[in-house]
C-alpha positions in Angstrom: -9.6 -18.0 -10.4 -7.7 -16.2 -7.3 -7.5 -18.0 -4.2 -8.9 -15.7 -1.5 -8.4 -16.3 2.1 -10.9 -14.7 4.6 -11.2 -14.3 8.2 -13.4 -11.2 9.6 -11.6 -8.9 12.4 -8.4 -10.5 12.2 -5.5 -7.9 13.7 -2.3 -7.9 11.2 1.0 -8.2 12.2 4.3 -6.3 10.7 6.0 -9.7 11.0 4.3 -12.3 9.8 2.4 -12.9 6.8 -1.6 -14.0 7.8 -2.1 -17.6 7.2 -5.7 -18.7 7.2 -8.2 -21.2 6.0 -8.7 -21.1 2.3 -13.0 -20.1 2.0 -13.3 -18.0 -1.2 -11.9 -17.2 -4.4 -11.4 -13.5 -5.9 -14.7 -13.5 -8.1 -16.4 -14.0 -5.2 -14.8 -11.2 -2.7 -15.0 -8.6 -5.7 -17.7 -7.1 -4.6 -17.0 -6.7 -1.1 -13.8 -4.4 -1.7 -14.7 -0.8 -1.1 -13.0 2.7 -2.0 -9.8 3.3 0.0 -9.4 -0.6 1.1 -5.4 -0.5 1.4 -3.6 -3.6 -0.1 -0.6 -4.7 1.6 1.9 -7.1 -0.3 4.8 -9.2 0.9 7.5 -9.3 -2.1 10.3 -11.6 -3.1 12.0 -9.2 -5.0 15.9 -7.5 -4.1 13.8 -3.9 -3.5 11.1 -5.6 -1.8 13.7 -7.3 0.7 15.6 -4.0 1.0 12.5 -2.4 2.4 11.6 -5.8 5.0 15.5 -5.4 6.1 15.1 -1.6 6.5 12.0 -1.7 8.2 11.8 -4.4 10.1 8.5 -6.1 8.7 7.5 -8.4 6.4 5.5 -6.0 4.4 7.4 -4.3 0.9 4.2 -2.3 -0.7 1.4 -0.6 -0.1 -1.6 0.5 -2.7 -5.4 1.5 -2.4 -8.7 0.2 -4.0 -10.8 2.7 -6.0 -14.2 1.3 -7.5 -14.9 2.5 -11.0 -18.2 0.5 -11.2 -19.8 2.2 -14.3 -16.7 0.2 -16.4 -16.6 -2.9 -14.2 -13.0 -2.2 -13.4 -11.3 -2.2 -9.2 -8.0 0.1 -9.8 -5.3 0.1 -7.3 -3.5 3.9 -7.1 0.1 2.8 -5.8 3.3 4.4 -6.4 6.3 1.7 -7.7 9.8 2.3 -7.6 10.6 1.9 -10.9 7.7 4.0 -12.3 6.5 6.1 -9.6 3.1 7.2 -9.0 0.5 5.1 -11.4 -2.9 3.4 -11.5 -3.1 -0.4 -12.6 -6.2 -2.7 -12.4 -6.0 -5.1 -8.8 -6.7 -8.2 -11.3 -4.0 -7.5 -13.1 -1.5 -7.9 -9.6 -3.4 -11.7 -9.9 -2.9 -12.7 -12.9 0.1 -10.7 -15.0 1.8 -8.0 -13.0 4.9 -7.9 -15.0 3.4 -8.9 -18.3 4.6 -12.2 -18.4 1.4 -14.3 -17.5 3.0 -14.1 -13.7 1.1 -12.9 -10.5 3.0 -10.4 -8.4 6.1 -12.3 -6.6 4.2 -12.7 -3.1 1.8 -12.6 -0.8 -1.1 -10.0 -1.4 -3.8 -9.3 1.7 -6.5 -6.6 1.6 -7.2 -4.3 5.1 -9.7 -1.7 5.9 -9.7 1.4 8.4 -12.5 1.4 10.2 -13.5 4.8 9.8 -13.1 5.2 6.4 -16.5 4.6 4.8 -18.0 7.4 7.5 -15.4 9.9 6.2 -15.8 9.1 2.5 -19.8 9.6 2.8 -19.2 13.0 3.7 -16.7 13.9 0.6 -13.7 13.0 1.8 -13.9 10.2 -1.0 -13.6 13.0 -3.5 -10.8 15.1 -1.9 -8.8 11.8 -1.8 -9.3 10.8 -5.1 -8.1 13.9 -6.4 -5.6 14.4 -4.6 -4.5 10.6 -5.5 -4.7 11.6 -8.9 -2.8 14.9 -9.4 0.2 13.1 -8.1 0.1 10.8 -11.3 3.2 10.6 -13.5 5.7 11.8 -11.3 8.8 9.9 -12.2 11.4 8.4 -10.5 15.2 8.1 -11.5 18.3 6.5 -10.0 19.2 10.1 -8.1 15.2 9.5 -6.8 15.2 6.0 -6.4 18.6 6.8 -4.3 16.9 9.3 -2.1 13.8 7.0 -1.2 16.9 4.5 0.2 18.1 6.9 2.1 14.5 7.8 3.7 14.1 4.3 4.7 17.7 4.3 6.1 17.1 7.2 7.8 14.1 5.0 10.6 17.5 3.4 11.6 20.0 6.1 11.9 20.4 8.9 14.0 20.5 11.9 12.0 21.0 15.7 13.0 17.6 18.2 12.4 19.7 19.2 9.3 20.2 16.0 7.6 16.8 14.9 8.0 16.0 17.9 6.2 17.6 17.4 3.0 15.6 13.5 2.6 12.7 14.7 3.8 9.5 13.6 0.5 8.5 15.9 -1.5 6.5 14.9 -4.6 8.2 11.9 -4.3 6.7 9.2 -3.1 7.7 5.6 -1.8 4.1 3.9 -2.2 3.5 4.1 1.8 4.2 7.9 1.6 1.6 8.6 -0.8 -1.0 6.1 0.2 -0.8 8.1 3.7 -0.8 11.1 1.9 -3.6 10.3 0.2 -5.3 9.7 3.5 -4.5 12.8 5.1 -6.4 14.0 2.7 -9.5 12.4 4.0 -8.6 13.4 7.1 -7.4 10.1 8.7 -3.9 9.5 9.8 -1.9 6.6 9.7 0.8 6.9 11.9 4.0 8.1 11.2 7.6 6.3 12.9 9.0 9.3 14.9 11.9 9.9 13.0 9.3 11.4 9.9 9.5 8.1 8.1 6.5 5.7 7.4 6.8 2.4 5.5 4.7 -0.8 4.7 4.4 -2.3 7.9 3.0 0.8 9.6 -0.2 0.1 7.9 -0.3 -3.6 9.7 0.6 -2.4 13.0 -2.4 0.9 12.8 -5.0 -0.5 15.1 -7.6 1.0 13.1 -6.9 -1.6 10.4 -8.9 -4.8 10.0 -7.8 -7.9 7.8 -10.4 -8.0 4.9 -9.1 -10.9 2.2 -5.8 -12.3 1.9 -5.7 -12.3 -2.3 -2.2 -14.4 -2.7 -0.4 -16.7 -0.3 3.2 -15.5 -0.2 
């Protein structure tokens, strides 16, 4: 059994971590997470903290929620530094993320855009979804890993038109790349920071966001 805490229209914060009365548990939200809720996670981890320090946030990753209801399963479609782009069940985050009987190393909370389930209703689900999935199994090496460093480094430094060019993603994704990506494709835009880079914590600040669930306390 998760512990779930819930509070209805609650605005996020890039700062701090939502801290809220314990209602719920995860059995019993289940059913209320929808296709393309986005789950935001606070790590403990030396990458995690790289990003929080680079960024300015307490936010480290960022995945979204597909439904596959005819199995009984609620996938998350993320993309992780040391794999790259993948799809893993949201339980799984709860209860043995890295295979050793341990939840993820933080705090886990669930948000929603607003407009989302009018988009999806007219086919933007399905554009998404494929979109989300063709970008499966893209790997990511030290040379890439190295690259996605330097596109986080890059919100804090000034560089010329050219420089910018050559770190500019590809099809490689940090995970809040390709979740707004995968977006786009549904034709809603998070917003990007203006020097081309977007990371964890831009999710929290998007007013268009609503606080669902928190999963995990950090």
């Amino acid at each position: 059994m998760y512990i779930t805490i819930r509070e209805d229209n609650m605005a996020l914060s890039r700062k701090t971590f939502p801290t809220n009365k314990v209602r719920n548990y995860y059995n019993d939200v289940r059913s209320e997470l929808r296709n393309g809720d986005v789950v935001l996670c606070s790590g403990t981890g030396f990458f995690s903290a790289m990003i929080q320090n680079a960024t300015d946030s307490v936010w480290s990753h960022v995945a979204f929620v597909l439904r596959l209801d005819e199995i009984d399963r609620i996938i998350l479609l993320e993309s992780v530094e040391s794999i790259g782009v993948r799809t893993v069940r949201l339980s799984k985050y709860l209860e043995n993320y890295k295979k050793d009987g341990n939840p993820y190393p933080g705090g886990i909370a669930v948000i929603r855009h607003t407009e989302f389930e009018s988009v999806a209703k007219h086919g933007a689900l399905t554009q998404l979804s494929q979109f989300a999935i063709d970008q499966f199994g893209y790997p990511y090496d030290n040379d890439e890993i190295a690259k996605i460093a330097a596109r986080i480094m890059a919100s804090r430094i000034p560089f010329s038109k050219k420089q910018k060019k050559k770190i500019e993603p590809d099809s490689e994704y940090i995970c809040s790349e390709y979740v707004a990506r995968c977006y786009e494709e549904a034709g809603l835009k998070v917003k990007w920071n203006e020097l081309g880079f977007i990371a964890p914590g831009d999710f929290a600040d998007d007013p268009n966001f609503e606080l669902v669930a928190v999963l995990q306390r950090k």
